[in-house]
Structure formats: C-alpha cells, structure tokens
TORKOL-4160 file (C-alpha; in steps of 0.2 Angstrom, whole numbers, padded with zeros to 4 digits, m for minus):
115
<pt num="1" X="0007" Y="m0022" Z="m0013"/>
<pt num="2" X="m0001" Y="m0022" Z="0005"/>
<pt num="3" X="m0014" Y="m0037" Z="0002"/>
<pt num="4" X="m0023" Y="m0031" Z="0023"/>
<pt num="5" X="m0028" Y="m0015" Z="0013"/>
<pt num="6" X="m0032" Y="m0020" Z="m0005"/>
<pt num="7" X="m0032" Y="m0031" Z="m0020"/>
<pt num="8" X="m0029" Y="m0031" Z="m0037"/>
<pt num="9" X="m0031" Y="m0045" Z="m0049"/>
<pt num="10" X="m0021" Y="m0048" Z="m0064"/>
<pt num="11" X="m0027" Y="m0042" Z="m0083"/>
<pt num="12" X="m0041" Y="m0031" Z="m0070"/>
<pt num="13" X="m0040" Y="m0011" Z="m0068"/>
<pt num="14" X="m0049" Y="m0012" Z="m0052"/>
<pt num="15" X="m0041" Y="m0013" Z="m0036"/>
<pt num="16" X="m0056" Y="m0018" Z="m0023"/>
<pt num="17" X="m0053" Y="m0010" Z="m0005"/>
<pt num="18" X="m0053" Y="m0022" Z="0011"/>
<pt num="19" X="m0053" Y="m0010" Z="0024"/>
<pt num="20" X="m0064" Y="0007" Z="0029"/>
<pt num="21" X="m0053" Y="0021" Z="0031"/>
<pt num="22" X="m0046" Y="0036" Z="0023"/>
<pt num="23" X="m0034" Y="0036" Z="0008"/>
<pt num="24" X="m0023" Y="0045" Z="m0002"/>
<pt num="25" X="m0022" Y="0039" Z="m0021"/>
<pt num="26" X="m0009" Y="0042" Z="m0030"/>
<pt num="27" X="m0009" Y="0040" Z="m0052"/>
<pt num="28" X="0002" Y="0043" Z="m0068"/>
<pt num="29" X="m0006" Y="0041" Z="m0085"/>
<pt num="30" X="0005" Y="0039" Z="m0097"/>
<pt num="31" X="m0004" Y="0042" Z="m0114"/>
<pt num="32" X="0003" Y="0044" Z="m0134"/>
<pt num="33" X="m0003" Y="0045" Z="m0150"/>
<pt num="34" X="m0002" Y="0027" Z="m0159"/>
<pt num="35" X="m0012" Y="0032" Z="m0175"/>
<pt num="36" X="m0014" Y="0048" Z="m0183"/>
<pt num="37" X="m0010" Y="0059" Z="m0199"/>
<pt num="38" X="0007" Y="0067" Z="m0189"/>
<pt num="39" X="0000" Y="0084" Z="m0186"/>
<pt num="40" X="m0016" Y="0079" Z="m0180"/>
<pt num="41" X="m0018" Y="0088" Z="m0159"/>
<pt num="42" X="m0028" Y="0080" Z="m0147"/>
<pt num="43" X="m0031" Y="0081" Z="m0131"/>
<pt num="44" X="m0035" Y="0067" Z="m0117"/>
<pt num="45" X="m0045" Y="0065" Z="m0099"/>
<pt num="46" X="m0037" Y="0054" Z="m0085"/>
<pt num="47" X="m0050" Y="0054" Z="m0071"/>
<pt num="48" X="m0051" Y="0041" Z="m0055"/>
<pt num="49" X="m0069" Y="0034" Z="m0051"/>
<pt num="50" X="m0076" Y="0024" Z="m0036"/>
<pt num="51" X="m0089" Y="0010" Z="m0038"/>
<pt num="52" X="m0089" Y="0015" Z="m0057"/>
<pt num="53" X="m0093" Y="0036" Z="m0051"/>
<pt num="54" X="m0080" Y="0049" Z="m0057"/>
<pt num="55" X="m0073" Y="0055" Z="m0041"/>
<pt num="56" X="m0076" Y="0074" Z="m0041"/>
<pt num="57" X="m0060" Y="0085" Z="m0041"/>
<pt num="58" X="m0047" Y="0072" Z="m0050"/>
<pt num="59" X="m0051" Y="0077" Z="m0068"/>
<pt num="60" X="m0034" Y="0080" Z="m0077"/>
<pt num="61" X="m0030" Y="0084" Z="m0094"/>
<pt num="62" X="m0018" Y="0079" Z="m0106"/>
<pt num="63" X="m0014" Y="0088" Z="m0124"/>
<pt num="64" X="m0004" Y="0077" Z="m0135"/>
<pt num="65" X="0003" Y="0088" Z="m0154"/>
<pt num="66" X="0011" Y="0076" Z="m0165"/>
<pt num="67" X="0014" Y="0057" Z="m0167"/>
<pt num="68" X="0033" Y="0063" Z="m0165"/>
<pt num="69" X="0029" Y="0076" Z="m0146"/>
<pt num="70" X="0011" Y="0063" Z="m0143"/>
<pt num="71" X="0017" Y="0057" Z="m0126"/>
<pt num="72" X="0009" Y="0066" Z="m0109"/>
<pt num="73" X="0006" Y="0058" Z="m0093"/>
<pt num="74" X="m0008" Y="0067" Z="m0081"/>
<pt num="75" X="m0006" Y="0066" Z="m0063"/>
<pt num="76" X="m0020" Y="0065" Z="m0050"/>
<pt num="77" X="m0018" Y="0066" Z="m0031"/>
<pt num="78" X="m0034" Y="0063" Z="m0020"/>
<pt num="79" X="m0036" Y="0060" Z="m0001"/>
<pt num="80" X="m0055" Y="0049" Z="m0002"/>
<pt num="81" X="m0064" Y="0040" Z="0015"/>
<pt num="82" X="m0066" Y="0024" Z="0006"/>
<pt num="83" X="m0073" Y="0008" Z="0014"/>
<pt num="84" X="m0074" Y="m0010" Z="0012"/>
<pt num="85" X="m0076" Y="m0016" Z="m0003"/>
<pt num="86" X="m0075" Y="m0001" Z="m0013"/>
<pt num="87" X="m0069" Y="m0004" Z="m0031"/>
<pt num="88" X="m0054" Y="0010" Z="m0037"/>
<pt num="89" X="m0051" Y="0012" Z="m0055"/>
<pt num="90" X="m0043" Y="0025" Z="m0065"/>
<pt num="91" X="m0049" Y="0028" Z="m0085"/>
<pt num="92" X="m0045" Y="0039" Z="m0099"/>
<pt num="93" X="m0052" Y="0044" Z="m0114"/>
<pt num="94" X="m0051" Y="0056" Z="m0132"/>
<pt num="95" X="m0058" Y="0071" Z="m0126"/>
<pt num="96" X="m0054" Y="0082" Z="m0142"/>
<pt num="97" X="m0045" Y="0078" Z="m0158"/>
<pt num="98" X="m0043" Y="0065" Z="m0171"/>
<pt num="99" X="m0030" Y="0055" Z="m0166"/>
<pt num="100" X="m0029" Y="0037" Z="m0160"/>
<pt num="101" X="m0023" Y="0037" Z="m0141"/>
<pt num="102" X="m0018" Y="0022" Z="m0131"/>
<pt num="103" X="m0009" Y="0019" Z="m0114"/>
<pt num="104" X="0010" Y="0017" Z="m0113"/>
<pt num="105" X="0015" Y="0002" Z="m0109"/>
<pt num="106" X="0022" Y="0003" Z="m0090"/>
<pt num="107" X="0017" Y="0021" Z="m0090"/>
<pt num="108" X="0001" Y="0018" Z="m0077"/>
<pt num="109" X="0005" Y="0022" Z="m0058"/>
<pt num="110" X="m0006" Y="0021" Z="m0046"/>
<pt num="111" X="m0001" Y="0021" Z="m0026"/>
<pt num="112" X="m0015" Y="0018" Z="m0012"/>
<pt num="113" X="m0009" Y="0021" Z="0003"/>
<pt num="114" X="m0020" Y="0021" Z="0022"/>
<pt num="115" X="m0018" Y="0040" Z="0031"/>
C-alpha cells in the first residue's frame, strides 16, 4: 500500500487518490452463486467508477451456471489521468438471472499504481 499515492480505509470500498497523475488500475472480482434453486444461470457486471461515475471502457461480465460451477472472477485493466482527491471504487451487480450473488471472500484485487 503506497500511502504518498492513495488511501484506503478499512470496512470502505473507496480508495481516495492523493496525487494528480496517470494511473493504471488493476481488479479481480471474484463472484459466486450463494442462493439459488441449483440450475438457475445468471450472469454479473464488475465495472470501476470515479467520483461515483462508471468509467467508460471497463465494463466486464461474468456468467455464473450452477451453485456447483457459480464462481467467475472478471477482470478489468484501465490506464486513467486521475487527480487529487479523486475517490476509486469498483462494484458489481446481477445483470441477468435469478440467482443470489455475493463476493468471494478474499476474491477482490485491486492494484493502483502511478505510470
């Protein structure tokens, strides 16, 4: 964790940026089916926003099939000119299906790094 370039607060999905400049943003979703009837398909959306607006080009989709085969971890990779104070924060959501989906516990990634 490089504290000149960011912070990150515990219990927080944000990560506030200290410094202008550009930055490539690496993440990992992981996602799985918790609740569902065992057959039920659905599919999931990872996407990064900016001062709470979805970042344009790091869309990613994830299709889980089955309680038993309902993990999938989406990937994004984005260089952004962010400056100070500039909040970070990555969400997902049910896009399709019927399924109950959650995040896997030490599943979530995400590298900032100043290029």
């Amino acid at each position: 964790k490089d504290t000149a370039l960011y912070t990150h607060a515990a219990n927080s999905s944000d990560i506030t940026v200290l410094s202008d400049g550009w930055y490539k943003i690496v993440t990992n979703l992981s996602v799985e089916i918790v609740l569902g009837d065992g057959t039920g398909r659905s599919v999931s959306s990872t996407q990064l926003y900016v001062n709470g607006v979805a970042v344009t080009g790091t869309l990613s989709y994830g299709y889980h099939r089955t309680n038993v085969q309902g993990y999938n971890t989406s990937t994004i990779t984005t260089i952004q000119n962010l400056t100070t104070n500039d909040v970070i924060s990555l969400r997902f959501n049910r896009v399709d299906g019927t399924s109950t989906l959650t995040s896997v516990s030490g599943g979530t990634r995400i590298l900032v790094s100043r290029v």
